[in-house]
C-alpha positions as a printed Julia matrix, in Angstrom:
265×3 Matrix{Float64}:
 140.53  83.27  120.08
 140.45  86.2   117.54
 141.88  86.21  114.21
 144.4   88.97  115.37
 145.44  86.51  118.51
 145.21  83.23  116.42
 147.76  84.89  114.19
 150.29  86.01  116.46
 149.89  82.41  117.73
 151.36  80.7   114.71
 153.82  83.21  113.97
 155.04  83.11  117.47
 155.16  79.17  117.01
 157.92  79.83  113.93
 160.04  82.34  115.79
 159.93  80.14  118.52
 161.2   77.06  117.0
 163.94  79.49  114.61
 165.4   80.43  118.28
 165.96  76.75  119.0
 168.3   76.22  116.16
 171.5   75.45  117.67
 169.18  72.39  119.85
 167.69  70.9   117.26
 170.17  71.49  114.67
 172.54  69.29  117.29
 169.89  66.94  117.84
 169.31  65.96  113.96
 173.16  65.23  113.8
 173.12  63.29  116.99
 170.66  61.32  115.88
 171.77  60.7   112.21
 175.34  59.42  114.4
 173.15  57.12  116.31
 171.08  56.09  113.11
 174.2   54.42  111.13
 176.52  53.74  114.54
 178.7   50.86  114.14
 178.53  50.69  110.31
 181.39  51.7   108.01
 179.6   53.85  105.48
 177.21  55.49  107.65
 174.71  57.97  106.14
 177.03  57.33  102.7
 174.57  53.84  102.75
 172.12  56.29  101.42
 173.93  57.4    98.54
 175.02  53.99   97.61
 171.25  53.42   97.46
 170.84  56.53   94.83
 173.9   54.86   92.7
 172.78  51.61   92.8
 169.35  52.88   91.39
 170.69  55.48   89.28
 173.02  52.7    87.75
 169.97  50.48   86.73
 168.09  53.24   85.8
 170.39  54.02   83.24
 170.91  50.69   81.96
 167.65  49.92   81.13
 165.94  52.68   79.71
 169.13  53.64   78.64
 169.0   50.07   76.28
 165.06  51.14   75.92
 165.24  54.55   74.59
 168.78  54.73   73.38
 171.01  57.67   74.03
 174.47  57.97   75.45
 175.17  57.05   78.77
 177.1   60.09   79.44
 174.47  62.37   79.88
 172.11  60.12   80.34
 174.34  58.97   84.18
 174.65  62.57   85.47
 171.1   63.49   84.31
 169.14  60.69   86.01
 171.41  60.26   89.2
 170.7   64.4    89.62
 166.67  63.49   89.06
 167.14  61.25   91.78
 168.86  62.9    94.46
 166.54  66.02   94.03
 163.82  63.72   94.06
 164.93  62.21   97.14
 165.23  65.63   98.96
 161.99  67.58   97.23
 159.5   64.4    97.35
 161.08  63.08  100.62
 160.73  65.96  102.73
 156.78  65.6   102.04
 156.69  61.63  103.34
 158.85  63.05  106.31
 156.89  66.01  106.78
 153.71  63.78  107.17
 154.88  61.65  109.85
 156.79  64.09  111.73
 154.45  64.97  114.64
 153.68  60.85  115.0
 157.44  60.53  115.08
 157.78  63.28  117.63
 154.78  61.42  119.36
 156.43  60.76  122.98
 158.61  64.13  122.92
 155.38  66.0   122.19
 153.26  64.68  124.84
 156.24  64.98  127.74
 158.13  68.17  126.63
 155.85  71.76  125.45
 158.12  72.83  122.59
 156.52  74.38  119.16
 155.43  72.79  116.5
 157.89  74.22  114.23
 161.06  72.68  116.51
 160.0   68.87  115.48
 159.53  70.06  111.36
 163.03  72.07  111.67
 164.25  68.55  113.05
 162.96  66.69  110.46
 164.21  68.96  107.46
 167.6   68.91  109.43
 168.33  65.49  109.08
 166.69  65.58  105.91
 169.37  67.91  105.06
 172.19  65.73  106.8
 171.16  62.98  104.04
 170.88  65.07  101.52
 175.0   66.71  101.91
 175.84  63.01  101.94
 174.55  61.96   99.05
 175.94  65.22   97.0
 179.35  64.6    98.09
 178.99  60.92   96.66
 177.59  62.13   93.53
 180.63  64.7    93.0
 182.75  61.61   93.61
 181.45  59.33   91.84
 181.07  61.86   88.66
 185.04  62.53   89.15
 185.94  58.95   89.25
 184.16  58.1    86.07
 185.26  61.65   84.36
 181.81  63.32   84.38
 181.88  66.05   86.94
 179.83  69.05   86.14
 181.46  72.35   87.59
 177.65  73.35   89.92
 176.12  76.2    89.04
 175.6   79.1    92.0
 171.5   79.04   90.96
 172.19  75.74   93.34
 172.68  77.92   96.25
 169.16  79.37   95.92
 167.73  76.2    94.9
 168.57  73.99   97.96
 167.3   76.84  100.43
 163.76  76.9    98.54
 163.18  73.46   98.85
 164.07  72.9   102.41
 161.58  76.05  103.04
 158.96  74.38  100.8
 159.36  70.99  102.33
 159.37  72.95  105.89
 156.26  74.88  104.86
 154.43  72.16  103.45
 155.19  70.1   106.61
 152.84  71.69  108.92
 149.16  71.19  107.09
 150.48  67.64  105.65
 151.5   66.64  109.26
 148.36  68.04  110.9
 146.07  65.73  108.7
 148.25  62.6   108.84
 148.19  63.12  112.52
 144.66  63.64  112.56
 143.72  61.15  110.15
 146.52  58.35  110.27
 145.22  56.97  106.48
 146.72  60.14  105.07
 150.28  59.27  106.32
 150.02  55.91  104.14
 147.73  57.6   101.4
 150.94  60.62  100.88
 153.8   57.67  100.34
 151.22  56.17   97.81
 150.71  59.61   96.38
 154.57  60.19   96.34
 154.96  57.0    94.62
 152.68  57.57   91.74
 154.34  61.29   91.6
 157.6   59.7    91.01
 156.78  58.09   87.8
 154.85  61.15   86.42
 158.01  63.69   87.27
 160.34  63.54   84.89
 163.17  62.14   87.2
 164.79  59.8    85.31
 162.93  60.49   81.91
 162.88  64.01   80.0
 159.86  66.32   79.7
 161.13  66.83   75.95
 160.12  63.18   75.63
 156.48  63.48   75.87
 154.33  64.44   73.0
 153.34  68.45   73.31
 149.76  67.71   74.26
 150.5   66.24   76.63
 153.74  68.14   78.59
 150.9   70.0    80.6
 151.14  66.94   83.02
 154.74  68.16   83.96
 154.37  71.96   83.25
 151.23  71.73   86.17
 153.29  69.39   88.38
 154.91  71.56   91.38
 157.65  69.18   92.07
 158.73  69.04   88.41
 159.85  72.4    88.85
 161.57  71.86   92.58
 162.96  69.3    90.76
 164.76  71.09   87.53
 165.8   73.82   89.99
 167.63  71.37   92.04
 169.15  69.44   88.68
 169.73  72.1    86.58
 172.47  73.55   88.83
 174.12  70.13   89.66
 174.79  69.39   85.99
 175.43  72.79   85.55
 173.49  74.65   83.98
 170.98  77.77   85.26
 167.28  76.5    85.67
 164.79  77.72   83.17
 162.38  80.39   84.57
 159.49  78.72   84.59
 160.77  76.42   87.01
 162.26  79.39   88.99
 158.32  80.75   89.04
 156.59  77.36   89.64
 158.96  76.8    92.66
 158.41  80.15   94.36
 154.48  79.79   93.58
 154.48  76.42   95.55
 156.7   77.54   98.3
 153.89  80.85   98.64
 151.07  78.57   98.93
 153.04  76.22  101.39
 153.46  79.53  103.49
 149.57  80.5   103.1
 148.99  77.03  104.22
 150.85  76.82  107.1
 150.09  79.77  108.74
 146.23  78.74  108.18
 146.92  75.38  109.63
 149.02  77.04  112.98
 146.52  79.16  113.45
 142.97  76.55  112.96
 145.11  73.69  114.6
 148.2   74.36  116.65
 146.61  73.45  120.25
 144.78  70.24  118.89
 147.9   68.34  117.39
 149.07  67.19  120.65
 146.0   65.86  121.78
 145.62  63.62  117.92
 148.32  61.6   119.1
């Protein structure tokens, strides 16, 4: 197949799977209801997971490294719930075609439906938990008024995580290792991304290993807007730099791999 062909090919896969919205858009709530039937939170489980973390978070390096729980609460509950979105969608983005294993092999649908699925109820999760965290910052007298930079923010994510879905999926479900090697990854990530610790915290020789780190900056534009405040432009420029080579990467994965992923599973 020629370059030309191979192209059209990939991008044909994404308009394909953007005129399935309202299907899988219905699916990923369907199955979120399934997911947490019979319970009396629901997907709010999640969120009580955040807080519960947040909370000891807090308390401990709060005692550690001093500072007043007042900003530090808000600060590291924000650093988690963009965590959980930004570094999330890349664990869910690598096991999204062996997820969508037995769908895949019975039903011809592209690529992009089963990713747009997986950032939906990525999505789903992610509304619950900011309506918790706007609750729980009212109750205990906290709330931060959002700043519209959010509504840009969320948006770039979600298309970075979508984006960044496609070559990271292809190689766990070529190589299954990768799949356990990216949650490792993710892991280690966590503790170098200034989630619940600040970058103004690390000596200046060494704040190159957050300035370089592309989910450092999906993560400030994410928190900057929840507490408030407009994201700092280097974050702004980091974010839209990752989100370009997520695009470049995709469209070279579609157009190498699309036909093969089916038969990897």
């Amino acid at each position: 197949m020629s370059p030309t062909n191979s192209f059209g090919s990939a991008f044909a896969d994404l308009r394909d799977g953007l005129r399935l919205a309202p299907l899988w858009s219905r699916v990923a709530v369907e199955q979120t209801v399934t997911r947490y039937r019979r319970t009396m939170l629901g997907p709010f489980w999640i969120a009580s997971s955040t807080l519960a973390t947040g909370l000891g978070l807090t308390l401990v390096f709060g005692a550690l490294l001093g500072g007043d729980w007042r900003s530090n609460f808000p600060f590291v509950m924000a650093g988690l719930m963009g965590w959980a979105l930004v570094g999330g969608l890349v664990v869910l983005g690598a096991g999204t075609f062996l997820g969508a294993a037995g769908l895949m092999q019975s039903q011809r649908l592209p690529l992009s439906f089963h990713v747009s699925l997986s950032m939906s109820r990525a999505l789903i999760d992610f509304a619950h938990q900011l309506i918790a965290f706007w609750i729980i910052m009212a109750i205990v007298r906290l709330f931060p008024v959002p700043h519209w930079h959010l509504l840009i923010a969320l948006p770039i994510a979600l298309l970075t995580g979508f984006f960044l879905s496609f070559p990271v999926g292809m190689l766990a479900t070529r190589y299954r290792d990768i799949n356990y090697m990216i949650s490792f990854i993710m892991q280690t990530l966590f503790l170098l991304t200034p989630v619940f610790w600040r970058r103004a915290a690390l000596p200046e020789e060494r704040r190159w290993l957050v300035d370089l780190n592309p989910f450092a900056h999906l993560l400030e534009i994410l928190r900057q807007p929840l507490l408030g405040h407009p994201a700092p432009l280097i974050d702004w420029t980091g974010s839209l730099l990752t989100l370009g080579f997520a695009v470049v990467a995709t469209v070279i994965s579609l157009m190498l791999y699309r036909r093969r992923v089916v038969f990897w599973l």
